[in-house]
Structures are given as structure tokens and as C-alpha cells.
C-alpha positions in Angstrom: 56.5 -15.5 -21.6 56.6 -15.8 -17.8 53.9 -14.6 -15.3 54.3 -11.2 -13.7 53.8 -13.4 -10.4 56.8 -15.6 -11.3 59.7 -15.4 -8.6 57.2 -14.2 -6.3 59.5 -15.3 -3.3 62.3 -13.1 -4.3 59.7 -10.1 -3.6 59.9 -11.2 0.8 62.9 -10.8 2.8 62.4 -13.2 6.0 64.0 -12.1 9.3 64.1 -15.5 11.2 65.5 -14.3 14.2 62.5 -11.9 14.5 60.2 -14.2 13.1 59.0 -11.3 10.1 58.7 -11.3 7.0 58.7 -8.2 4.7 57.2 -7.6 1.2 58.9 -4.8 -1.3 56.3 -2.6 -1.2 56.9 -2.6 2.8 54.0 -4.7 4.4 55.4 -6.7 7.6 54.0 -10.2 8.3 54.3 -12.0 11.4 52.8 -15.3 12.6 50.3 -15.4 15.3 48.8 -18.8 16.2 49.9 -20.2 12.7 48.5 -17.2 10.9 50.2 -14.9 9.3 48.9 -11.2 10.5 50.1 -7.5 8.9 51.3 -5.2 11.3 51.0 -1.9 8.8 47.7 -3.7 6.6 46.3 -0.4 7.1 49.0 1.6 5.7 49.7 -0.9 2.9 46.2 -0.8 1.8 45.7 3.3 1.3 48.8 3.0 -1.0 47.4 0.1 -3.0 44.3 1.5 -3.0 45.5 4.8 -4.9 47.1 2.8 -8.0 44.3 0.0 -7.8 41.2 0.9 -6.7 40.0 0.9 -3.2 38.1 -2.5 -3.9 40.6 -4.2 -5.2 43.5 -3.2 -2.5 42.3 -5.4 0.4 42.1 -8.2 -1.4 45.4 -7.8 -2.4 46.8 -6.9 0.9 45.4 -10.7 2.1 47.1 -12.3 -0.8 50.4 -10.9 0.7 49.6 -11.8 4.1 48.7 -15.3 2.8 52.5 -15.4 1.1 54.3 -14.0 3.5 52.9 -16.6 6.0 53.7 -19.1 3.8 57.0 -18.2 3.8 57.5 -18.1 7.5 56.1 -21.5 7.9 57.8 -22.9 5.2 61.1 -21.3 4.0 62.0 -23.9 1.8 58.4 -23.2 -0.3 57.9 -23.1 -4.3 62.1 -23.0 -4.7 62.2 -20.2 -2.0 65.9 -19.7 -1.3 66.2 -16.4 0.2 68.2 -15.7 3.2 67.7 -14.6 6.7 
């Protein structure tokens, strides 16, 4: 049985020209001095928050901004093979 966090790279669609990244349930992650930072965190954590629980929806907001950083740095990451 695979992991509901399998694929997890298919989730992102990476802009390079821009330099953002963008998860399917609409957060945008750009990098700022190697860190990846959400521009609509806010936004993305009101929404989480009403299926999951105000204290779990931040954490899971900085798990995303952790991915989506990873993927900027690092296209190529965990069998990533998306396109622009």
C-alpha cells in the first residue's frame, strides 16, 4: 500500500522563470536568502485550519514551505520531474 505522501512532488508546479513554486491547494513559495518563504501562508492556514484544526494547520503550512523550497533549490529532488 503506498503512502498518502507518495508522489508528493507531482502536488508543486515550479515556475523557474519566476522563481515560484505553487502547491495544489494554492500556497506560493518563493526563495529568499536560500529560504523558502509563503507569500499567502496566512490565507493557506485559515483554510487548513477549518478541515484540521487550528493547531495542526501551521505546522502543516511549514511542511509545505519546507517542500516547496526544496524543490526550487533542487528540481531534480526525490525523482522530481515536473516541468517549468
Amino acid at each position: 500500500m503506498r503512502s498518502k505522501t507518495s508522489a508528493w512532488q507531482a502536488r508543486w508546479h515550479l515556475d523557474a522563470a519566476s522563481g515560484l513554486a505553487t502547491h495544489d491547494v494554492g500556497l506560493k513559495v518563493r526563495l529568499q536568502d536560500g529560504k523558502g518563504v509563503a507569500e499567502n501562508a496566512g490565507t493557506v492556514i485559515e483554510a487548513f485550519a477549518a478541515e484540521h484544526g487550528p493547531h495542526n494547520a501551521p505546522a502543516m503550512v511549514q511542511r509545505l514551505v519546507r517542500e516547496g523550497a526544496q524543490l526550487l533549490i533542487d528540481p531534480n529532488a526525490r525523482g522530481w520531474r515536473g516541468g517549468a
